[in-house]
N, C-alpha and C positions, 0 to 999 in steps of 0.2 A: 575491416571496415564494413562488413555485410552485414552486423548486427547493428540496428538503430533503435532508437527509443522512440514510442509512441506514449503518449500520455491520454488517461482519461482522469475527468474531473471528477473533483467528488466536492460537493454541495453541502450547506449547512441545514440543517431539516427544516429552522424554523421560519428563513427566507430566502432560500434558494440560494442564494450567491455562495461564487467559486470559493474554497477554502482550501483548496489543493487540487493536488492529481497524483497520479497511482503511475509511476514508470513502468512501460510494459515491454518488453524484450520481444525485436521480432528479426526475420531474417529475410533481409533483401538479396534472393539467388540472385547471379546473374542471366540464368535460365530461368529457373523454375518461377521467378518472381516471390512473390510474398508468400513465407512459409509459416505456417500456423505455429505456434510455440508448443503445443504439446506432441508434434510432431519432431522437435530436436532438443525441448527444453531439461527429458528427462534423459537424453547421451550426455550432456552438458553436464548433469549432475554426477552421471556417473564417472566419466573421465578425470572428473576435478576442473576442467575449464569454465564451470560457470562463476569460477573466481576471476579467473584475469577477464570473460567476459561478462560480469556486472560491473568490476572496477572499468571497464572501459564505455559501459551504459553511464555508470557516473560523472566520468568526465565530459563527454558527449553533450550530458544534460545539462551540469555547471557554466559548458560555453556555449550552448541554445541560449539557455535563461538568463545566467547572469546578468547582461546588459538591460533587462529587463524588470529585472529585481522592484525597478521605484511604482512598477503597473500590478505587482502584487501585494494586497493587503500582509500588515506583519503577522507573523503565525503561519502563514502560504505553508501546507504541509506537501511535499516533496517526498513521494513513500518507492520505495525499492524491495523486491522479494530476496529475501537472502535462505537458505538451505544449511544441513545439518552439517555442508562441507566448509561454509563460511566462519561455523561454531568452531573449527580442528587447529585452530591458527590465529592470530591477531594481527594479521594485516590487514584486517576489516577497519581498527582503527584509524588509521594512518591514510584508508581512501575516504571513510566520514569524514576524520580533520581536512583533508586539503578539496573536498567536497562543501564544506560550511566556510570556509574561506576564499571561496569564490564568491561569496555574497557580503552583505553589506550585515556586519553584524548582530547577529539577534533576530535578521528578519525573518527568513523559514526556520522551519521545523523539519526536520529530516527522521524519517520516518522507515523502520525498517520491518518487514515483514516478514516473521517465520513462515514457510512453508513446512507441510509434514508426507513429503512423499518420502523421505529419509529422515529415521527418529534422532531429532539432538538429544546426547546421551550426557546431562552433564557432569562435567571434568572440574578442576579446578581452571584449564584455559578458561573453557563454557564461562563460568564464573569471575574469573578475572577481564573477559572480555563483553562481559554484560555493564559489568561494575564500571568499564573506562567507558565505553560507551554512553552509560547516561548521566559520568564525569561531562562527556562531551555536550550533552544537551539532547543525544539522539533520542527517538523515542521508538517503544518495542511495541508492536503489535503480532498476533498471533492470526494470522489468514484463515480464514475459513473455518473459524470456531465453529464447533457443535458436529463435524464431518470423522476429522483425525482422531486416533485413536488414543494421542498423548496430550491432547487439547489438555485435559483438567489437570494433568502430571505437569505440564509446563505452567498452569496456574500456579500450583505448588511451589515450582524449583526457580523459574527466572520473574526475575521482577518486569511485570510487563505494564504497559501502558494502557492499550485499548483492545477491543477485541471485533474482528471483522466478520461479520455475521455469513454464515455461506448461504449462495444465492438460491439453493434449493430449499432452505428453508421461506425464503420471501418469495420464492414462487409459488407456495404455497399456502399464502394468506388470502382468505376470500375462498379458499377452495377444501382443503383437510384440516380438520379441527387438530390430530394428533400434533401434526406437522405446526398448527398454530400457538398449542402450549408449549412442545419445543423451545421454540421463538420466544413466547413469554417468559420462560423459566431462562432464559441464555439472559434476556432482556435485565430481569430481577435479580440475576448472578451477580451483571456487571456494575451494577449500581451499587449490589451489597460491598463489591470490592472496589468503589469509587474507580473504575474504567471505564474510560471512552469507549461508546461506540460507533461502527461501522456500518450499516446493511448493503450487501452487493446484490446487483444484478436484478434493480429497480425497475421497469420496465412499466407501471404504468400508477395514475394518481390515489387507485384503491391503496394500494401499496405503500404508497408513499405517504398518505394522509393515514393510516394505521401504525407504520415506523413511525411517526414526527409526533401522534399521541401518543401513544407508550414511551417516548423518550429518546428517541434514538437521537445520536445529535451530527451525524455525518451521515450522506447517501451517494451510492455510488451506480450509475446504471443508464440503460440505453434511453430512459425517460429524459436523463440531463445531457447524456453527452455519450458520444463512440470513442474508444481510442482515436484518437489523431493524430497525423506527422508531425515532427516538431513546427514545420511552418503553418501548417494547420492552426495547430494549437495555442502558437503566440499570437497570430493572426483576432480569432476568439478572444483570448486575452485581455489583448490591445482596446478590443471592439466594445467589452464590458467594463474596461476600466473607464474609457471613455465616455460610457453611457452613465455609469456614476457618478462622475467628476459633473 
């Protein structure tokens, strides 16, 4: 019970309003207090426990939100990092399914996120378990496009939905030209492959008025919002649904 879920927003580019959040995995010691995730995220991966603990990020999340579900717009993207150990097995379907059934059907979108600290090698599971998955509705995005070294191999091999642009390329809009064609060309990629995109790690309105010309159509960053506790977070929610209604 020391791993909880923190959410950050992620925002539509062309008016700002909430369109999801990004489930972020963190660790409540009871000493050490709040532990950074890259500090236990990659033991996690290597044990194989970051299986039973994201299925238990998931369930966490389904009875935070749930009761909530009628204060988020339909489509509310709901995104979880999943790893090349999540690709070895198909028990990943079976915490989607009982994860999109805790809501009111049709209304999110659940959203899951290749990480590439460990290369998915794909198998026929890989393949069978990509397939039921967006049987289920889920949708694939690839983290941190333009960084990993299998980023274009995974364009090839899994049918993917969007692609989340890494923050070190957006930190450097305004500042390195190299760094800025990067960005354009990742930009020009996804659009040839009709993919959604992501940019992380926003941080202020240069940025965010050069993503939302070029096309970008989600923005994720300290400009809109921090991770926050789940009560945090519904909190905010609440407070914007409100303010639209």
């Amino acid at each position: 019970g020391e791993f909880i879920p923190y959410f950050q927003a992620i925002v539509r580019s062309d008016n700002k309003q909430w369109a999801g959040a990004e489930v972020l995995m963190r660790w409540q010691h009871p000493r050490e207090g709040l532990v950074r995730p890259d500090l236990f995220i990659p033991f996690a991966e290597h044990s194989g426990l970051i299986i039973p603990m994201t299925r238990s990020l998931m369930q966490q999340t389904a009875i935070l939100l749930a009761p909530y579900a009628q204060h988020m717009e339909p489509g509310f993207h709901l995104a979880f990092n999943i790893t090349a150990r999540h690709c070895q097995e198909l028990d990943l379907i079976e915490d989607c399914r009982h994860f999109l059934q805790a809501f009111p059907p049709g209304h999110i979108k659940l959203v899951l996120e290749l990480t590439e600290r460990e290369l998915i090698v794909p198998t026929e599971i890989t393949h069978q378990l990509f397939a039921a998955l967006h049987e289920l509705g889920v949708m694939i995005a690839i983290d941190d496009f333009g960084t990993g070294h299998s980023s274009l191999s995974y364009l090839r091999t899994f049918n993917v939905d969007y692609l989340k642009i890494d923050q070190s390329f957006v930190a450097m809009i305004g500042v390195d030209a190299l760094s800025r064609h990067i960005l354009d060309s990742v930009i020009e990629l996804s659009a040839k492959l009709n993919l959604g995109t992501v940019a992380e790690g926003v941080e202020n309105e240069e940025q965010s008025d050069y993503l939302t010309a070029k096309g970008v159509e989600y923005l994720q960053g300290y400009l809109f919002a921090r991770p926050l506790i789940g009560d945090q977070f519904i909190t905010s929610l609440l407070s914007r649904f409100d303010k639209r209604a």
